[in-house]
C-alpha positions in Angstrom: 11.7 -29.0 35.9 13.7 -28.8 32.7 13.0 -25.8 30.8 14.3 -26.9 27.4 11.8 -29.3 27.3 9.1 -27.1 27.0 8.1 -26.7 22.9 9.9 -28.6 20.1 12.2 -27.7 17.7 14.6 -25.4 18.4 17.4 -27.5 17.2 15.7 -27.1 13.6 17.4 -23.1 13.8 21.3 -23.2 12.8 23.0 -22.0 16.2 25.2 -19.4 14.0 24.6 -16.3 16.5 27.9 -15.2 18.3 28.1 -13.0 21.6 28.9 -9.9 19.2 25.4 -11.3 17.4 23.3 -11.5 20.5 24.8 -8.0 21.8 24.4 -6.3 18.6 20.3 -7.2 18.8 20.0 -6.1 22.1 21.7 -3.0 21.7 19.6 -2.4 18.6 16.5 -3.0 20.5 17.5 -0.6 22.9 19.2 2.4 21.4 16.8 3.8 18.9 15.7 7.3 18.0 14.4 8.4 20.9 17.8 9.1 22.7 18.1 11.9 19.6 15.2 14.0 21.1 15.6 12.9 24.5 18.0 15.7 26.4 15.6 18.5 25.2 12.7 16.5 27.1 14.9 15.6 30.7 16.2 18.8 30.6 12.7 20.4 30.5 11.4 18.2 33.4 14.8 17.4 35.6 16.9 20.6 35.2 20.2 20.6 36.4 19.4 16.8 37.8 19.0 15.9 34.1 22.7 14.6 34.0 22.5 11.8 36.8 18.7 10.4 35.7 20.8 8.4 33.3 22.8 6.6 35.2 20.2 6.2 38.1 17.6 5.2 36.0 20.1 2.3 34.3 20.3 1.2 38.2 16.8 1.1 38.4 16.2 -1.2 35.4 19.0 -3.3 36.6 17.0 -5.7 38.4 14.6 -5.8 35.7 17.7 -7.3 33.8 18.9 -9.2 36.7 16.3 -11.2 36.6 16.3 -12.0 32.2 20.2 -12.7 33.2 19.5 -15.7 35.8 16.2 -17.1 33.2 18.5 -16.6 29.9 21.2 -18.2 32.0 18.4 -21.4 32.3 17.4 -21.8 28.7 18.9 -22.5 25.7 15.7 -22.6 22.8 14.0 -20.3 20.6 11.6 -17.6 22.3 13.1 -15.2 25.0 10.2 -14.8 27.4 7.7 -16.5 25.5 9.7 -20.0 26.1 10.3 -18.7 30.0 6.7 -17.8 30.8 5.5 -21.0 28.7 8.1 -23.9 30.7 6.3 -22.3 34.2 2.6 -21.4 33.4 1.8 -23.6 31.0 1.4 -23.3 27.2 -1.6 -20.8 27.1 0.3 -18.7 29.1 3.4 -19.1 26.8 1.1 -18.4 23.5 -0.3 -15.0 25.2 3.5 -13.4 26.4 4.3 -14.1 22.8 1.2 -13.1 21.1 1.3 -10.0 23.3 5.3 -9.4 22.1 4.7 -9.9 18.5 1.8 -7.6 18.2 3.4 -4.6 20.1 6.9 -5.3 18.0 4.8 -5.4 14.8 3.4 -2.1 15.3 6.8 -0.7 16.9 8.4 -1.9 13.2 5.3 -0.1 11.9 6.0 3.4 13.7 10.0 3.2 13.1 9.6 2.4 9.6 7.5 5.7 9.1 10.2 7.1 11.3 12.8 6.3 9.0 11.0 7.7 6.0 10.6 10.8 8.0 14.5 10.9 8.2 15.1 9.8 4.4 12.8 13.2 3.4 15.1 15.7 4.9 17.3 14.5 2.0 14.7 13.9 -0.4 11.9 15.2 0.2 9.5 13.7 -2.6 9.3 11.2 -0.4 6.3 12.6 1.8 4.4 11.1 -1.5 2.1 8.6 -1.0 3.0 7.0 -3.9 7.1 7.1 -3.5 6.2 6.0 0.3 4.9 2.8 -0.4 7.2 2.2 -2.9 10.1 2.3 -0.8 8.4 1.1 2.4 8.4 -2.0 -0.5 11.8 -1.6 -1.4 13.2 -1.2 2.5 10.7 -4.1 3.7 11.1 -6.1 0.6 15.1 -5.7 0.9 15.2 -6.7 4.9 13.0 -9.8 4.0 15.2 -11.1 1.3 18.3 -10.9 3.6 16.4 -12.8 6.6 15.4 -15.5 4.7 18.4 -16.4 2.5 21.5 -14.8 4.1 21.2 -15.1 7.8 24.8 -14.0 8.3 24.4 -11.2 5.8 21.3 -10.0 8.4 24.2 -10.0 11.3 26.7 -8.5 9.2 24.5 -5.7 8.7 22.9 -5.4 11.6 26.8 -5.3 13.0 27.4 -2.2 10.3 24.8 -1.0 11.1 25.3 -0.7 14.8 29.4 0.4 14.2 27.5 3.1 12.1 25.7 4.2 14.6 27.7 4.2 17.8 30.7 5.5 16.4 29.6 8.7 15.5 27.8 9.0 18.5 30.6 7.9 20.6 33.0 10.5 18.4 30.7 13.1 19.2 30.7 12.4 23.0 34.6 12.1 23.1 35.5 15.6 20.8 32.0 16.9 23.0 34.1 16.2 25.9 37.3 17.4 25.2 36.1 21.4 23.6 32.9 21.8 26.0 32.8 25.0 27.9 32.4 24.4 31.5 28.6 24.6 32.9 26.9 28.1 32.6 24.0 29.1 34.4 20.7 28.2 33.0 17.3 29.5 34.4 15.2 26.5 36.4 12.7 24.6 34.5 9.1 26.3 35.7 8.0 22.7 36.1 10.4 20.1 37.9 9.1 17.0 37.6 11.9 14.2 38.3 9.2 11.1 38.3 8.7 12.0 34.8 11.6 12.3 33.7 12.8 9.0 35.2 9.7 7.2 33.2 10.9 9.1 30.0 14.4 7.4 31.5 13.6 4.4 32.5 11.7 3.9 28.9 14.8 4.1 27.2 16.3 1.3 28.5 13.8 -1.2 27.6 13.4 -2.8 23.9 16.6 -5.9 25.3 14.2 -8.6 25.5 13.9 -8.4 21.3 17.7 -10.0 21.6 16.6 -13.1 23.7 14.3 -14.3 21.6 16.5 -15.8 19.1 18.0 -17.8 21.8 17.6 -20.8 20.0 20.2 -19.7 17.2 22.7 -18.8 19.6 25.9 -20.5 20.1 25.9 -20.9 23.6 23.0 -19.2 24.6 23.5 -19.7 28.4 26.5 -18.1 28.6 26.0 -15.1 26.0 22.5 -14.0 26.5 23.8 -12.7 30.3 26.2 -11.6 29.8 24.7 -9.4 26.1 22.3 -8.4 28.6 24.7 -6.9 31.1 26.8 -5.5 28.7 23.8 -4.2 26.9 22.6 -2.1 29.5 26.5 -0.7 30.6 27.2 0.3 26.7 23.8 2.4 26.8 24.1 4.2 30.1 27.4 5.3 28.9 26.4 6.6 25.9 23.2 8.1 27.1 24.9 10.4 29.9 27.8 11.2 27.4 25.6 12.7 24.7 23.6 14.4 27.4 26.0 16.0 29.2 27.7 17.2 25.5 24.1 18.2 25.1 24.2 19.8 28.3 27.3 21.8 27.8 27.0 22.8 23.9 23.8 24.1 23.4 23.0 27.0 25.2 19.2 26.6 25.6 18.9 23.0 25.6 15.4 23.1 26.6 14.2 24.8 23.1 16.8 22.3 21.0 14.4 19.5 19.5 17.5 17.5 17.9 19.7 18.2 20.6 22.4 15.1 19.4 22.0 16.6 15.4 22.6 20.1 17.0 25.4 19.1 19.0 26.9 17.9 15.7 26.5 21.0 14.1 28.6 22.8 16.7 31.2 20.5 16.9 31.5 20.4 12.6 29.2 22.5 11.3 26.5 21.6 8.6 28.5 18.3 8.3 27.7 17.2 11.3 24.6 18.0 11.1 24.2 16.1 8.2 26.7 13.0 9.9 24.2 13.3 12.7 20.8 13.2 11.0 22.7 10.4 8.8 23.1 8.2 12.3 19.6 8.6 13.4 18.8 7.1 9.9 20.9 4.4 10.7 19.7 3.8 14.1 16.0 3.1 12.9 17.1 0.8 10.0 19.4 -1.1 12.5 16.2 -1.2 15.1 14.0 -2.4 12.4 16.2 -5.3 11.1 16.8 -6.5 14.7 12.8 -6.5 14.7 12.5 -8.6 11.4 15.3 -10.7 12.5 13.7 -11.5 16.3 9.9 -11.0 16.2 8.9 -13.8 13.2 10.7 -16.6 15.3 7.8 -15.8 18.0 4.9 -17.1 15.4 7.7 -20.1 14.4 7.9 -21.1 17.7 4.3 -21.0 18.8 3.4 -22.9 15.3 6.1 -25.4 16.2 4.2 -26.1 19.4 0.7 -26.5 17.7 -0.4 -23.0 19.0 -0.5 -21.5 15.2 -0.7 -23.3 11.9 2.3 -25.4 10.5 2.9 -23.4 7.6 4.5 -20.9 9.9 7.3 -23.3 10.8 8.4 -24.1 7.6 12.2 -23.3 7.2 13.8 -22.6 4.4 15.4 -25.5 2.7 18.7 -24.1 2.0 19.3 -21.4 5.0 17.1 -23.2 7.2 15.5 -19.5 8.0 11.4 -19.8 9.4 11.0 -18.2 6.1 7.1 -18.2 5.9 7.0 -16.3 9.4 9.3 -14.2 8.4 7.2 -13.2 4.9 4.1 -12.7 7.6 5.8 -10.3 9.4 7.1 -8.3 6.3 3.2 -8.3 5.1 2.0 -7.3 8.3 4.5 -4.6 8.5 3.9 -3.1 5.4 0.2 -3.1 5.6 0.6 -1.5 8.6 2.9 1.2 8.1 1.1 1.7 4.5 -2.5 2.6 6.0 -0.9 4.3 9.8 -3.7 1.8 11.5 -0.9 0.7 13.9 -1.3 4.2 15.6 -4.0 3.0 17.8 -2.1 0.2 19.3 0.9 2.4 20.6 -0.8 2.9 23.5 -0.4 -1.1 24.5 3.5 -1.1 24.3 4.2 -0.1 27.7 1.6 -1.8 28.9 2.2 -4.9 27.4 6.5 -4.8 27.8 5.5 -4.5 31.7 3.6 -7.3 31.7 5.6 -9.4 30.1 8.4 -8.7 33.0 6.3 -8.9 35.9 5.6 -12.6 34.1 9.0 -13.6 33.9 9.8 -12.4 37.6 7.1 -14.7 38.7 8.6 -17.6 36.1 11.9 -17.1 38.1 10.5 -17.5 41.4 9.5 -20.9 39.9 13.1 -21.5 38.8 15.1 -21.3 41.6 15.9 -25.6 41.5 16.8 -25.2 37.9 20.6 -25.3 37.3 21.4 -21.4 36.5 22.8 -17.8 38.1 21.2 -17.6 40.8 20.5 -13.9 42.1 21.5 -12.9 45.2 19.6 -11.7 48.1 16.8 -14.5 47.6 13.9 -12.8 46.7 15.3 -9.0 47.1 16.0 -8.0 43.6 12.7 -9.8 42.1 11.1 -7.8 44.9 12.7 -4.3 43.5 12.1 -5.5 39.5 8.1 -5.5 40.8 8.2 -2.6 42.2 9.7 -1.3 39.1 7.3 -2.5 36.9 4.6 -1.6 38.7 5.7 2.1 38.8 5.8 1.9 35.3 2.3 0.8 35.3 0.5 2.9 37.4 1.6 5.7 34.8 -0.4 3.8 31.8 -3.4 5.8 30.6 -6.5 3.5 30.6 -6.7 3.8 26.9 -3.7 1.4 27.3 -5.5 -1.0 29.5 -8.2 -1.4 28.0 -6.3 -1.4 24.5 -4.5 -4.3 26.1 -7.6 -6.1 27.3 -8.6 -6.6 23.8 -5.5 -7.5 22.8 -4.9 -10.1 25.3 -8.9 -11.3 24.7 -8.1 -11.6 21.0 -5.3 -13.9 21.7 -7.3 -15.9 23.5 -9.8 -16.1 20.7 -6.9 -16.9 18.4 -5.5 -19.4 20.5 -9.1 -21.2 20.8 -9.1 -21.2 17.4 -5.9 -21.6 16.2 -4.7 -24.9 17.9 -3.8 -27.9 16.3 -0.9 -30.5 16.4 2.5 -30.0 16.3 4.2 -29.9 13.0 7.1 -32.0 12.1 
C-alpha cells in the first residue's frame, strides 16, 4: 500500500509550513478557553486529587496520540485523518471522516466566535447588540478570510503571535504563581467526589490536535514534523495545564466558587491589571483557535473536491498565493451564518461523538498500516488496544441526543456524497 497515492493533488498546496507552523496549529487546536474555567470545575469533582488528573489524563490520551504519530509519520498529503481513513477504507469512508470533521469544526468556529464576542463585551459592552454583533462577526470573519487567502505566511505569523500572546502570560502567571504561593491550606471535601468525571472533563481538554494534521500537505516535511508537533503538543499542554491549576490551587482560597479561576489568579498576583492581562489572553486564545480553524478545516472540502467527492469549484487555488481560496470563502460564509442565527447550538452535542469516531477509525487504519514504511509503535497491538479502550470510555459518556444527532449527520453525508460525486478536477 502506498498511502500518498490515495487522492490527487496535494502538491498543488505550497509546502511553506515549518515545525514551529505545524506546532503552533496543534497547540491552538488544543489550548482554548476552556482551561480558563476549568480548575473551578476539577476541583469541584476531584478535590485534593484535582492536581494529578492533569498529568494522568495527558498519559491517558497518549496513545490516542501514539497512534496519529506512527499514521502522520506514513503520509505526507493534504487531509490529516480524512487522507488516513480514506488510503485504508476506501474513498466513501475517506469523504464521511472528513465530512464528519468539517461539520463539527464549523460549528466549534461557530460557538468560539460567539465566545470571543462574549470576551470583547467586557470591554465594550455595546457589543451584546445585534446589530454591532454581526457587524463585527463580519469584520473578525471577513479579516481572517482575507489573510487565508492572500497571505498564507501572514495567517502563520499570526497565528504564531497569537499563540506567544497567549502562552506567555499564562506561563508568567504559573512561574510568579509558583514562586509567591502560600503553601496548601486546608479546604473542606467536595460533597460529591466524582474522579471519572473529572477525568472526561480532563481528558476533553487534550483533544482539538488533529486540526494541525490536516494541513499536512503544506508542510515541509510532513513525516518528520507532524510527530513530533504532536508529541510536543501534548507535553507543552500538560505542563501548562497542571501549572495554572496548582497556582489556582494555591491562590484562591475557595477555588470551587471562582468561575475565572486563571483571570482571578491574575488579579492576585497584579491586581485589576491582571485581571485585565488575563481576560486580555482568553481573548487571544479564541482568536488564535479560530484562525487555526479557518486555516485547517477549508482544505477538508479542497481535498474531497480534488478527489471528485464535492464539486471542482471548491479546489480552485488562488492564482497568486496558491491558497484553496473558494473553500476557504465557504467556510467563512458558513461560519458567519452560523454564528449570526446561534443554529449551530444543536449540533454541539455531535463533537464528542464525532472526534471519537474519527480516532477509533484511524486506530483501525493503523492496524492496516503496519507494512507501510513509518514509526512503528511498540508493543504490537498494545497501545492501539489502550487508544480503544480510551475512546470508547469517552463514548459510553455521550448522551443519545449525540448519537442520534450524529446518525443524521453521518446519513446526510451519505446523501451528499450520492449526490455530490463527480470527476476529479484538474
Amino acid at each position: 500500500m502506498k498511502p500518498d497515492d490515495s487522492g490527487g493533488g496535494e502538491e498543488r498546496l505550497p509546502r511553506h509550513l515549518t515545525f514551529g507552523a505545524v506546532l503552533f496549529l496543534m497547540l491552538n487546536g488544543i489550548v482554548g478557553a476552556g482551561i480558563f474555567g476549568m480548575p473551578q470545575d476539577v476541583s469541584r469533582l476531584a478535590g485534593d486529587a484535582g492536581v494529578w488528573m492533569f498529568p494522568l489524563c495527558a498519559l491517558l490520551i497518549l496513545p490516542v496520540i501514539l497512534v496519529f504519530v506512527s499514521l502522520g509519520s506514513r503520509f505526507s498529503g493534504t487531509g490529516g485523518p480524512m487522507l488516513y481513513v480514506g488510503a485504508t477504507f476506501g474513498p466513501f469512508a475517506g469523504f464521511q471522516t472528513g465530512w464528519a470533521f468539517y461539520v463539527a469544526r464549523l460549528t466549534a468556529f461557530a460557538a468560539n466566535i460567539n465566545l470571543l464576542l462574549t470576551t470583547l463585551a467586557w470591554f465594550w459592552p455595546e457589543l451584546g447588540g445585534s446589530i454591532l454583533k454581526a457587524a463585527m462577526l463580519l469584520l473578525i470573519i471577513g479579516s481572517l478570510t482575507l489573510l487565508n487567502i492572500r497571505s498564507p505566511r501572514g495567517t502563520i505569523g499570526a497565528l504564531g503571535f497569537l499563540t506567544l500572546a497567549k502562552f506567555l502570560p499564562l506561563i508568567g502567571i504559573v512561574g510568579v504563581g509558583l514562586l509567591v504561593m502560600p503553601e496548601a491550606a486546608p479546604m473542606p471535601a467536595p460533597t460529591e467526589i466524582d474522579i471519572g468525571a473529572a477525568a472526561l472533563l480532563v481528558i476533553y481538554a487534550y483533544v482539538g490536535f488533529e486540526s494541525g494534521l490536516v494541513p499536512g500537505g503544506e508542510s515541509q516535511a510532513p513525516k518528520k514534523d507532524i510527530p513530533r508537533a504532536l508529541l510536543a503538543a501534548l507535553f507543552i499542554s500538560a505542563a501548562l495545564y497542571t501549572g495554572l491549576y496548582l497556582v489556582c490551587d494555591r491562590l484562591l482560597p475557595d477555588l470551587v466558587a471562582t468561575p475565572q479561576p486563571v483571570v482571578a489568579a491574575g488579579e492576585v498576583l497584579l491586581g485589576s491589571v491582571g485581571a485585565v492581562i488575563l481576560t486580555a489572553v482568553v481573548a487571544a486564545s479564541v482568536l488564535g483557535n479560530l484562525m487555526g480553524a479557518q486555516f485547517s478545516t477549508p482544505r477538508v472540502t479542497w481535498r474531497m473536491a480534488t478527489e471528485g467527492q464535492l464539486p471542482p469549484i471548491l479546489a480552485r487555488l488562488d492564482p497568486h498565493t496558491s491558497m484553496p481560496a473558494v473553500s476557504i470563502v465557504l467556510f467563512a460564509a458558513l461560519a458567519f451564518l452560523l454564528a449570526a442565527s446561534g443554529s449551530f447550538v444543536w449540533l454541539a452535542s455531535i463533537s464528542v461523538v464525532v472526534r471519537v469516531l474519527i480516532y477509533l477509525a484511524c486506530v483501525a487504519t493503523l492496524q492496516r498500516m503496519r507494512d507501510v514504511d513509518g514509526i512503528n509503535l511498540p508493543g504490537g497491538f498494545l497501545i492501539p488496544a489502550v487508544a480503544i479502550t480510551v475512546c470508547l470510555y469517552l463514548l459510553a459518556q455521550a448522551s443519545l441526543t449525540a448519537w442520534l444527532t450524529t446518525a443524521g449527520l453521518l446519513l446526510a453525508g451519505s446523501l451528499l456524497w450520492a449526490l455530490a460525486r463527480g470527476k476529479p478536477a484538474g
